[in-house]
Structures are given as C-alpha cells and as structure tokens.
C-alpha positions as a printed NumPy array, in Angstrom:
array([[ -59.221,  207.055, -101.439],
       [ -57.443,  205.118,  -98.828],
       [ -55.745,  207.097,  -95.778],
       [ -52.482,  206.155,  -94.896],
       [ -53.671,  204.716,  -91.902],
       [ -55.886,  202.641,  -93.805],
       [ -52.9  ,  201.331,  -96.39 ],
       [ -50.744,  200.333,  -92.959],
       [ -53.29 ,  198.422,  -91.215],
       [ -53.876,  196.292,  -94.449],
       [ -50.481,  195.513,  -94.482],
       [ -50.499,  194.699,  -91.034],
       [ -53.202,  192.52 ,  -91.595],
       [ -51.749,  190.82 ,  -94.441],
       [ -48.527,  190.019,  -92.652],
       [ -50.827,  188.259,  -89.828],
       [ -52.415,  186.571,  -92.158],
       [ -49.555,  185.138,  -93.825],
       [ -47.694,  184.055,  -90.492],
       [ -50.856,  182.514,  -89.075],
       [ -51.554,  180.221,  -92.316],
       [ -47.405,  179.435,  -92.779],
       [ -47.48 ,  175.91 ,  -90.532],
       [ -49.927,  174.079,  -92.042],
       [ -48.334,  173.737,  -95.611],
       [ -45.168,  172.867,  -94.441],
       [ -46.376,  169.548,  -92.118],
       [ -48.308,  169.256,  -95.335],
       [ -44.878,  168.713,  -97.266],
       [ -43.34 ,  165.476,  -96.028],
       [ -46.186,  164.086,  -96.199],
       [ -45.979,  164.637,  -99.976],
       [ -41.965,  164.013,  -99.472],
       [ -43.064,  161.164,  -97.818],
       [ -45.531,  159.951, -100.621],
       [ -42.718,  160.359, -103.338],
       [ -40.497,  158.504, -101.008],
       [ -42.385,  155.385, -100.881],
       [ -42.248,  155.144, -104.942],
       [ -38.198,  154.796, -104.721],
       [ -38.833,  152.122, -102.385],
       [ -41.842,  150.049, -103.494],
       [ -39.502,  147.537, -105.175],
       [ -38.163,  146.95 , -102.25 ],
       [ -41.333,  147.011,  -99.929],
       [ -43.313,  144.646, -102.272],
       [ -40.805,  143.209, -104.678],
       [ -42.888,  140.449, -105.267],
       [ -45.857,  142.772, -106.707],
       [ -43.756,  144.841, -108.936],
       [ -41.575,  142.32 , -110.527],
       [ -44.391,  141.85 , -112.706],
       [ -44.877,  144.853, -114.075],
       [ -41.528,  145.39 , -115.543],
       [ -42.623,  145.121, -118.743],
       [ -45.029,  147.476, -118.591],
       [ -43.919,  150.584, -120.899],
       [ -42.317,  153.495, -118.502],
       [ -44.124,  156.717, -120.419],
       [ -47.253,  155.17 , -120.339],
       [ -46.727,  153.947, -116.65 ],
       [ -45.742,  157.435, -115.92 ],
       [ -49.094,  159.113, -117.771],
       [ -51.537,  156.394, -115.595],
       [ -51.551,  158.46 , -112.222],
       [ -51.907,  161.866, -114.215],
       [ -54.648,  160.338, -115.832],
       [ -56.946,  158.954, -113.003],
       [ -55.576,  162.792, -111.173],
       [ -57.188,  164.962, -113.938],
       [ -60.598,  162.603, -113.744],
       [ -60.617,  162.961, -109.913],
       [ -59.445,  166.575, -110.27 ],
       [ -62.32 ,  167.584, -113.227],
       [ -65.084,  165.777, -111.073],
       [ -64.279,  167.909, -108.141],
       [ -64.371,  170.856, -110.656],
       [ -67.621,  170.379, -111.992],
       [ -69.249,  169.252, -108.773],
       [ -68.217,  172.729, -107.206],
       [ -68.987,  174.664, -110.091],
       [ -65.553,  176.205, -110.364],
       [ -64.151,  178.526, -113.022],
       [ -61.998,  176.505, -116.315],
       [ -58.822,  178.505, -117.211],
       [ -59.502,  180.451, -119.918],
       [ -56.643,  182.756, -122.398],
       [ -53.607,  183.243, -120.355],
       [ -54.429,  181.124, -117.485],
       [ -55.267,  178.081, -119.966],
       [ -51.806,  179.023, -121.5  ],
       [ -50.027,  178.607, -118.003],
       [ -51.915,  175.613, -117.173],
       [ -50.805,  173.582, -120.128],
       [ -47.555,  174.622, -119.206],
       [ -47.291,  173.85 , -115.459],
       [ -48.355,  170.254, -117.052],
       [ -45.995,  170.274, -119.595],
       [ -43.127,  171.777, -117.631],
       [ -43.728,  170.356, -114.153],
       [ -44.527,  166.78 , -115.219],
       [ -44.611,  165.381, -118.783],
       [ -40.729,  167.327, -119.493],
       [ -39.008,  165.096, -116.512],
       [ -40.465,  162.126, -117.828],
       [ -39.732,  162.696, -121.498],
       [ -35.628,  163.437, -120.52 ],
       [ -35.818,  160.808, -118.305],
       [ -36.679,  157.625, -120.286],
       [ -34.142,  158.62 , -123.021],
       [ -31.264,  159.786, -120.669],
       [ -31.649,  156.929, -118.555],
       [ -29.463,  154.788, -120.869],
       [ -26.662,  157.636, -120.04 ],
       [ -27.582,  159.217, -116.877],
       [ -27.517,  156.726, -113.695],
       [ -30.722,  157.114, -111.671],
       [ -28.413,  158.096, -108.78 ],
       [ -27.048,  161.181, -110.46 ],
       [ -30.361,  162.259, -111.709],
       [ -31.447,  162.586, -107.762],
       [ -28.25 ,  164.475, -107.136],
       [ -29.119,  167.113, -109.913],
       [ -32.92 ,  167.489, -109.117],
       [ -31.54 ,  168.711, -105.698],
       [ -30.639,  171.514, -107.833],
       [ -34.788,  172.714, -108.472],
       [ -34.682,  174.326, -105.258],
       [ -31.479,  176.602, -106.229],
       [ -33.349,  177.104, -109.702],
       [ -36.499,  178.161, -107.523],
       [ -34.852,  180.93 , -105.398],
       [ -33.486,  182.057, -108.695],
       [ -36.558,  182.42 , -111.079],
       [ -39.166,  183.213, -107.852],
       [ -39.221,  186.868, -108.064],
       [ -39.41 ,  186.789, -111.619],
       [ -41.872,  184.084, -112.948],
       [ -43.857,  183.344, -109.241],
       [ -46.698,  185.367, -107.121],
       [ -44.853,  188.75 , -106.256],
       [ -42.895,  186.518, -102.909],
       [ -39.573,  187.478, -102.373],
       [ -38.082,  184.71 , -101.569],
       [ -36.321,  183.541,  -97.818],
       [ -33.368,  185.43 ,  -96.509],
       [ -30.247,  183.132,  -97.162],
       [ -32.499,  180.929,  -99.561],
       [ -30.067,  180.274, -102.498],
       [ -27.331,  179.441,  -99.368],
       [ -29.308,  177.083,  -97.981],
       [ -30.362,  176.22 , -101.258],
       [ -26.871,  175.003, -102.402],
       [ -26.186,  173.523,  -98.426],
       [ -28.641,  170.719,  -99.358],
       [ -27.467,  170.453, -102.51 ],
       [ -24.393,  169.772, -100.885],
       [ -25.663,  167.413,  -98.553],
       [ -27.16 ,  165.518, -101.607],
       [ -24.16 ,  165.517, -103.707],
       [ -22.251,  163.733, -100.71 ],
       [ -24.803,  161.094, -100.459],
       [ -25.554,  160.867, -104.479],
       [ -21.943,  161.324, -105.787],
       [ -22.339,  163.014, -109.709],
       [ -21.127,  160.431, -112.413],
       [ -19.727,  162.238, -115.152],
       [ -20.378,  161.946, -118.593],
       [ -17.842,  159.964, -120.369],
       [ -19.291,  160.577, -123.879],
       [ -20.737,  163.285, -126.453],
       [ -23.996,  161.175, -126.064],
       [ -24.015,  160.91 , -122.257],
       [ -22.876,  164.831, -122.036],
       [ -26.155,  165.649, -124.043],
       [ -27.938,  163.568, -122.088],
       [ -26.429,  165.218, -118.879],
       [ -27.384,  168.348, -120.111],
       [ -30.999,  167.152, -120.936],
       [ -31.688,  166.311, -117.42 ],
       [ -30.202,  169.731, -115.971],
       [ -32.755,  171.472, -118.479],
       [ -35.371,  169.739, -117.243],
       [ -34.749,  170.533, -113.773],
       [ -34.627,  173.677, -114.331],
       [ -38.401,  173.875, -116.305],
       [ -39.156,  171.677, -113.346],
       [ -38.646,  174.78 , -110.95 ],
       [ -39.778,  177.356, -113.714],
       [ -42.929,  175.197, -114.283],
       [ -43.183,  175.058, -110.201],
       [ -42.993,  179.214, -109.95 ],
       [ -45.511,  179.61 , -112.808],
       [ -47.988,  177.343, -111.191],
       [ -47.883,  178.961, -107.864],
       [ -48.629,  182.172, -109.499],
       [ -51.534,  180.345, -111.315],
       [ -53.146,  179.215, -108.268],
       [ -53.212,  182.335, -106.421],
       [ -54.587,  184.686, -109.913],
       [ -57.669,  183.14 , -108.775],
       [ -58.968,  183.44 , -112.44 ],
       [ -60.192,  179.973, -112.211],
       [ -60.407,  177.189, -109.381],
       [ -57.443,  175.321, -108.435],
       [ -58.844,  171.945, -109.219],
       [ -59.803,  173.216, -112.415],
       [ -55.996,  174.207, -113.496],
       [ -54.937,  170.907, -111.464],
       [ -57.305,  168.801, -113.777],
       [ -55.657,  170.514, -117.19 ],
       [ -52.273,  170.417, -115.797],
       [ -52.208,  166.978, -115.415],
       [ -54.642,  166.012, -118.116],
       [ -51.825,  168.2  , -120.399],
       [ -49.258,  166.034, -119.255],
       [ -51.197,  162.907, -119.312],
       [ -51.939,  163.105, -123.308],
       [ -48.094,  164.403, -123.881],
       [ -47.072,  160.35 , -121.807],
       [ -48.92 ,  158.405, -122.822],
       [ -49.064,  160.117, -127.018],
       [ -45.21 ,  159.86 , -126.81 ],
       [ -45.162,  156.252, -125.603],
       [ -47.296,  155.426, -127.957],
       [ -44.941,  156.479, -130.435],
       [ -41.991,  155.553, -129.394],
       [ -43.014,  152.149, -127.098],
       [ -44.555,  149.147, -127.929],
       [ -47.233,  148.802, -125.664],
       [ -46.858,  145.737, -123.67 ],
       [ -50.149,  146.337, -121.029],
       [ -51.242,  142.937, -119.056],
       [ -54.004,  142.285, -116.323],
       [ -51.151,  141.615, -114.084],
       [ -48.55 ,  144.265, -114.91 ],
       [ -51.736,  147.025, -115.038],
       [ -53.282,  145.48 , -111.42 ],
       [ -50.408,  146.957, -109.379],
       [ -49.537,  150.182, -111.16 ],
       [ -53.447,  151.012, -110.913],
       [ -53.702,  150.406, -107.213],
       [ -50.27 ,  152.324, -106.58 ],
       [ -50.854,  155.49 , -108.474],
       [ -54.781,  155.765, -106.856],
       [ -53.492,  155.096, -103.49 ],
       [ -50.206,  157.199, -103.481],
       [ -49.354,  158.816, -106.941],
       [ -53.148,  160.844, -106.795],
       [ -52.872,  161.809, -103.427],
       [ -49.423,  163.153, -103.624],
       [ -50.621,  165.335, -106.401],
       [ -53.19 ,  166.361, -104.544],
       [ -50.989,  167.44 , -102.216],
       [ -49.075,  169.11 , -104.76 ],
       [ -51.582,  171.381, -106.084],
       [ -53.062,  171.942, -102.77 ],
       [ -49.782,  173.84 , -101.719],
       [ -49.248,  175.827, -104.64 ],
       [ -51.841,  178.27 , -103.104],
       [ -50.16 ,  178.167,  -99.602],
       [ -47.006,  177.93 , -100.229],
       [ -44.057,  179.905, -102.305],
       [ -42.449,  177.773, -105.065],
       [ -38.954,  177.344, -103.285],
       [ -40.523,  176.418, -100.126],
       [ -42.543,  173.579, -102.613],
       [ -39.198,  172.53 , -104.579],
       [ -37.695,  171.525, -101.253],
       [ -39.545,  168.348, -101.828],
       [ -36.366,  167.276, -104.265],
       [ -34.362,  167.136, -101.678],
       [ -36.798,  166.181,  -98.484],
       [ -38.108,  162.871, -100.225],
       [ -34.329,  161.227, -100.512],
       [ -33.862,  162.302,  -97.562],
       [ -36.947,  160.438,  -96.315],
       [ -35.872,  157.285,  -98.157],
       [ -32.104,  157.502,  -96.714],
       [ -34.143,  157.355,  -93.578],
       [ -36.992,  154.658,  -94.357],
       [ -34.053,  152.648,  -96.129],
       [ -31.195,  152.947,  -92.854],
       [ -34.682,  152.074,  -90.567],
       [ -35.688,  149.261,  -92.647],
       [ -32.141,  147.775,  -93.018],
       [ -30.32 ,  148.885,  -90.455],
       [ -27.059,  149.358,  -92.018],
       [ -24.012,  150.962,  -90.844],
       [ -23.652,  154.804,  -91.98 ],
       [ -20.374,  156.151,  -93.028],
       [ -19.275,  159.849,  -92.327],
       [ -19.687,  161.228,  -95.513],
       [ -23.478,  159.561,  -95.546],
       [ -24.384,  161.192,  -92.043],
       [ -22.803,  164.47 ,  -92.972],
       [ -25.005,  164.262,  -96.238],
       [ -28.403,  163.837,  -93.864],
       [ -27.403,  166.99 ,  -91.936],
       [ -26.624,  169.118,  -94.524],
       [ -30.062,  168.456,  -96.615],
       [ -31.965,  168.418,  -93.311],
       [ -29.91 ,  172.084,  -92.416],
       [ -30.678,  173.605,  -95.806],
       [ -33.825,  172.154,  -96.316],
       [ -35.086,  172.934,  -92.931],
       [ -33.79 ,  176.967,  -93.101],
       [ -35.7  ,  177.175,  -96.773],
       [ -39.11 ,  176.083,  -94.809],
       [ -38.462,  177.94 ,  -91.62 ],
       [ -36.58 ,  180.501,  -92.499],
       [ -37.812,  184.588,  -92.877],
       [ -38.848,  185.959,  -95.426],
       [ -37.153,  189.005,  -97.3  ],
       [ -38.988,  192.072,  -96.666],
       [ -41.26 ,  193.129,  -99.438],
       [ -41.077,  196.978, -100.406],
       [ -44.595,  197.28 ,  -98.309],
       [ -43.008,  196.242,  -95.2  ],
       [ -40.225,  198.755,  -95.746],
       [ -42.648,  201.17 ,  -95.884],
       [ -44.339,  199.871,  -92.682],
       [ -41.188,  199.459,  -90.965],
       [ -39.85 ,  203.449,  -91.567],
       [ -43.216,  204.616,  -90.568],
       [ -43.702,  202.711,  -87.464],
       [ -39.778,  204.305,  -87.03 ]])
C-alpha cells in the first residue's frame, strides 16, 4: 500500500509532467487552424482550379478526405500492430466520427439554403463555450481552465462582431437555425468524447482515428448517394484529390494527434482561431481597410482564444490535497 509520501510525489510528478508536455500541442494548433484556414480561401488562392469542380456533389466532396484519412490512418495501424477498438471504445469511436464530422456536414448541406455561410462561422464559435460546458462531464477527468467559459464567450464575442448573426426570417430557416446550433453542440460533445477515447488507451490512436473517420466517411458519401446525383469528372475529382491529401489529411492528422495532448476546449478553440487566421491571410492578401468593429472583433477572439490555450488550469481535488499538505 502506498505511503502518503508516495501518493504526493506522484502527484507532483504528474503535474510536471503535464506542464512540461503543455507547449507543444498548442504551436501544434494553428497549424491545424491554419490548415482549415486555407480551405475558406482556396477559391480565392486558385480560383481558376476550383471553378471546375463546382459541380462536384458537396457530401461526397466532404466524405473524399475522410476516406483517403481512414486508409492512411488503418495502414499506420496495422504496420504498428496497434490495438482495434473493441465494445465501448468501438461504440465511442463510431461516434466521435459520427458526431465530430459526418453530423456538421449532414446540417450543413440542407441548412445552407437557410443559414448564410457567414452565420454558420459565427455559431461554431460557440463549440468552445459548449466544450467548457460538457468537459468535466463527457471528457478525460480535466477540469477545465480558470475563466474558460468567460473567455469562451469573449471570442465568441469577437466573432459575432466580425460575423454579424442573420436571423431566421421563416419556420423553415428557424429549423434550420436550430439544426446548425445542434450540431455544434455534438461537434464539442463528439470533441470531449474523443479526447477521453484517446487517452483510455484501450486501443491505438490511429486505430480509433481510422474508424472515426472511416464512420463518417460511409455516413457522406451513403447519404449523398441518396440524396445527390453524382456528377464526378476527371477534372472536378483532379483538384479535390490533391487538396484533401495535401491539406484535408494532414489537418486530421493533426486533429487526432492532439486529442491525446490536449483537453477538448483547448482543441475547440480551433472554431474560432482558423477565421481568425483567414481575417488575417484575407486583410494580408488584400490589403483592405479595417473598420473598428472588424479590429475590435480580431482582439477579442485573439484575447479569449489566447486565455483558453494559456490560461491555468482549475485545480483538480488531488492538488487540493497537495496544496493543504504542503500548508
């Protein structure tokens, strides 16, 4: 049986452990922000390219890059001989890929008729408040940041100002509305679950990365086949092929890399880094003049997002402990 002794310098050890490994995962999220970024603005980097593939269908389109992920993310499996989710974790897995990626797609296409693309930005920004939320209850044991759900809602601010909210004007685009702010929410659900996934250690990482994605692959691409008529051409598939293998698989590698290293609010700042990044890329590319309300927007999401990654943790109930005895 453990002295007490013992049970502090374990904790002591964990808490070093944790600090040390904290600054590596979050350089290693803009450059997923800054992945994610690029795909608001490839239109507009090579508009030439992706004019053609406007035909393509947009649930199948969305289904490619989780495709090629779970082949790249299955080879790497078998190759190091790691564990497949089996009974619970299986369960999870399907549902990180169901909740985390094939859900925001599904709402989207549909709601896109009714929801402008702008105001479906402005209410992801709300994952990260939905994060701080659900954390302690559906995530790996972390407690969450001290002020997180302030900061949470400061950068939901700052995205609000620079993505006004359109209103629904209908019964249909109220739904719709609603649809969106669901899916956000199993977005950050689906985000806490997965973290907790990846740190069980009941199977490898790439092995619950390759079902994830391969879940939400089949869910794409079977619901576009129902519902779109597949229009696929050499030309239209050239581009979307070369995009998602040189920027949609890495970003998800990225992804599921920091769901071991990092807690699930920390990861959902992502939804409001990556417009950030593109308000940036966009004002660097094209120079334009920025209004007060758009520069007060930047500082707000860069404030809130910035405490939510750098900010201190609330103590756990082990470091009380630690902290009275060492008192």
């Amino acid at each position: 049986m453990e002295s007490e002794c013992d049970v502090i310098g374990r904790m002591q050890e964990a808490q070093m452990r944790r600090a040390g490994g904290r600054w590596g995962p979050v350089a290693a999220l803009p450059a997923l922000c800054l992945l994610w970024s690029l795909g608001s603005l490839r239109s507009d980097l090579l508009p030439g390219v992706f004019a053609r593939t406007e035909g393509v269908p947009a649930l199948e389109r969305m289904a490619l890059p989780y495709a090629l992920f779970a082949v790249g993310a299955a080879a790497v499996a078998m190759m190091r001989r790691l564990r497949w989710p089996r009974g619970r974790a299986l369960r999870d897995a399907v549902l990180v890929g169901l909740g985390l990626f094939a859900a925001p797609g599904l709402v989207a296409v549909p709601a896109g008729s009714w929801v402008p693309e702008l105001t479906r930005v402005a209410l992801y920004s709300l994952t990260p408040v939905f994060a701080v939320i659900l954390e302690p209850y559906l995530g790996a044991g972390e407690n969450g940041v001290r002020g997180g759900l302030a900061a949470a809602m400061v950068a939901v601010a700052g995205t609000l100002l620079l993505f006004p909210v359109e209103l629904p004007g209908s019964f249909v685009a109220a739904c719709s509305f609603a649809a969106v702010v669901a899916a956000v929410a199993c977005v950050a659900a689906s985000n806490c679950l997965g973290v907790r996934v990846a740190r069980e250690r009941e199977c490898g990482v790439a092995a619950m990365a390759a079902v994830a994605a391969g879940t939400a692959a089949v869910a794409l691409a079977g619901a576009g086949a129902i519902v779109e008529r597949s229009a696929w051409t050499a030309h239209g598939l050239g581009p979307v092929f070369v995009w998602a293998a040189l920027v949609d698989v890495p970003a998800l590698g990225l992804l599921f890399w920091l769901m071991r290293r990092m807690s699930a609010a920390r990861m959902t700042t992502r939804f409001v880094v990556a417009p950030l990044l593109t308000n940036l890329i966009g004002l660097a590319i094209l120079q334009p003049s920025v209004s007060m309300r758009d520069g007060s927007g930047l500082v707000l999401i860069a404030c809130g997002a910035g405490w939510l990654l750098a900010g201190k943790d609330k103590p756990d109930a082990e470091s009380e402990i630690l902290r009275i005895g060492e008192g």
